[in-house]
C-alpha positions in Angstrom: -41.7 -32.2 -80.0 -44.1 -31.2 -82.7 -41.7 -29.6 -84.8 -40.2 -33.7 -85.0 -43.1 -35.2 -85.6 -44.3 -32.3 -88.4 -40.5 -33.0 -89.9 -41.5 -36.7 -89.8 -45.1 -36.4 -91.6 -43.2 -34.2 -94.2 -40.4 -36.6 -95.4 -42.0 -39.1 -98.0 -42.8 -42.5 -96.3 -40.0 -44.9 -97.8 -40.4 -48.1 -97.0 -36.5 -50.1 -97.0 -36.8 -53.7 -98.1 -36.0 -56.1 -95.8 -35.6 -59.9 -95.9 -38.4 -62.7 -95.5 -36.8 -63.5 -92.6 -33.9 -62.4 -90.4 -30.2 -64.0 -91.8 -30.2 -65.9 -88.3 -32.6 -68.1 -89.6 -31.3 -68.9 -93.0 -28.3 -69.8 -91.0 -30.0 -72.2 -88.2 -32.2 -73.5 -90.8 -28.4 -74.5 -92.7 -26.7 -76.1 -89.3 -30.1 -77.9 -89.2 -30.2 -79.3 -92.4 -26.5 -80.8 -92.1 -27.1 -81.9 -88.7 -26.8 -85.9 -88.3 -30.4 -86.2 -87.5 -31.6 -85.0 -89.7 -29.3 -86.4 -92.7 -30.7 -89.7 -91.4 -34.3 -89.1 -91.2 -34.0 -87.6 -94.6 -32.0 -90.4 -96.0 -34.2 -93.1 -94.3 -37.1 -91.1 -96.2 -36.1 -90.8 -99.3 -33.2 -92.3 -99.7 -30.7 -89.6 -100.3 -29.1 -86.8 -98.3 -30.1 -83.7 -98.3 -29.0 -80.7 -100.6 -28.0 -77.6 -98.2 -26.4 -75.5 -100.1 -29.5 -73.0 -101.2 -29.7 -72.6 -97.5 -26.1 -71.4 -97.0 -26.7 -69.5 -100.3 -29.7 -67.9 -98.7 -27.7 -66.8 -95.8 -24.5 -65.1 -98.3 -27.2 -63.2 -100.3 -28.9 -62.1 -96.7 -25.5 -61.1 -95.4 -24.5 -59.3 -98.8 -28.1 -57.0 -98.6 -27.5 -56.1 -95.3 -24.3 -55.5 -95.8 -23.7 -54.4 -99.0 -27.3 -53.7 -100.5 -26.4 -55.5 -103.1 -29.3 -56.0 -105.8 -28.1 -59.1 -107.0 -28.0 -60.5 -103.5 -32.1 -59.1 -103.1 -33.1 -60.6 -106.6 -31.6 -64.0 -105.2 -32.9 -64.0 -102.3 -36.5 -63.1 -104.1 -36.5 -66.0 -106.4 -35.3 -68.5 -103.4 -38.0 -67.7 -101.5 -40.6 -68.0 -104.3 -39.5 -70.9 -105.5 -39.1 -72.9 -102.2 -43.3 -70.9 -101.5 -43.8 -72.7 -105.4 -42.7 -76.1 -104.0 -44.7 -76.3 -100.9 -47.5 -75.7 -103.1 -47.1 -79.3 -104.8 -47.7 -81.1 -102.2 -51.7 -82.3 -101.9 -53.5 -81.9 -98.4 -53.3 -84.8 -96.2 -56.9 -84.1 -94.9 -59.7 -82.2 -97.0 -60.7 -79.3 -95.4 -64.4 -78.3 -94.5 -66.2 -75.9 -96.4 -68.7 -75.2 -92.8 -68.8 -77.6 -89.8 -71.1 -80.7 -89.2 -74.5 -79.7 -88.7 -75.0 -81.9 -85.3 -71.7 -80.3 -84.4 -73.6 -78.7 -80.9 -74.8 -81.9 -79.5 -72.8 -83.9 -76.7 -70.6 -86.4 -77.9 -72.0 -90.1 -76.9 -69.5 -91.2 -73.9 -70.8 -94.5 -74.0 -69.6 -96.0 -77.3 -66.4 -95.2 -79.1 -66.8 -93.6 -82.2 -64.5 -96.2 -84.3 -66.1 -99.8 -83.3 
């Protein structure tokens, strides 16, 4: 058992890549974004359907790394992911957040009287 564990501490630590997330998701995250649902909430929203196809795309290039470990297929994968972390990044806060909390925040609230009258 030590001799294992001394082999182990020997071999450089190499760390394999592995996806943001597991293909499965890319895939449900696909079959979710063609379902009915939500093509109609997305439609009713914007007023056009959604585009899928980076999310099957997503799923190849996952399928061709663990397959394959194909670079191409990692370097896609890369830039998806950073572009779709880019995008959520343009959206503005709905509520501003708090730098510390209110400084009565330790007294009991006043049962008595709503707070929005």
């Amino acid at each position: 058992m030590y001799l294992l564990a001394q082999l182990a501490m020997d071999r450089p630590a190499k760390a394999a890549w592995r996806p943001p997330r597991a293909c499965d998701n890319y895939l449900e995250e696909f079959k979710h974004c063609v379902s009915w649902g939500n093509g109609f909430h997305h439609y009713y929203t914007y007023g056009t359907v959604p585009s899928c196809q980076q999310w099957k795309n997503d799923y190849n290039d996952c399928r061709e790394w663990e397959e394959r470990r194909c670079a191409e297929a990692k370097e896609a994968l890369l830039k998806s992911e950073r572009d779709r972390v880019a995008e959520q990044g343009n959206f503005t806060p709905v509520w501003e957040l708090r730098k510390e909390p209110p400084r009565d925040w330790h007294l009991p609230l006043n049962q008595e009287k709503p707070q929005n009258s």
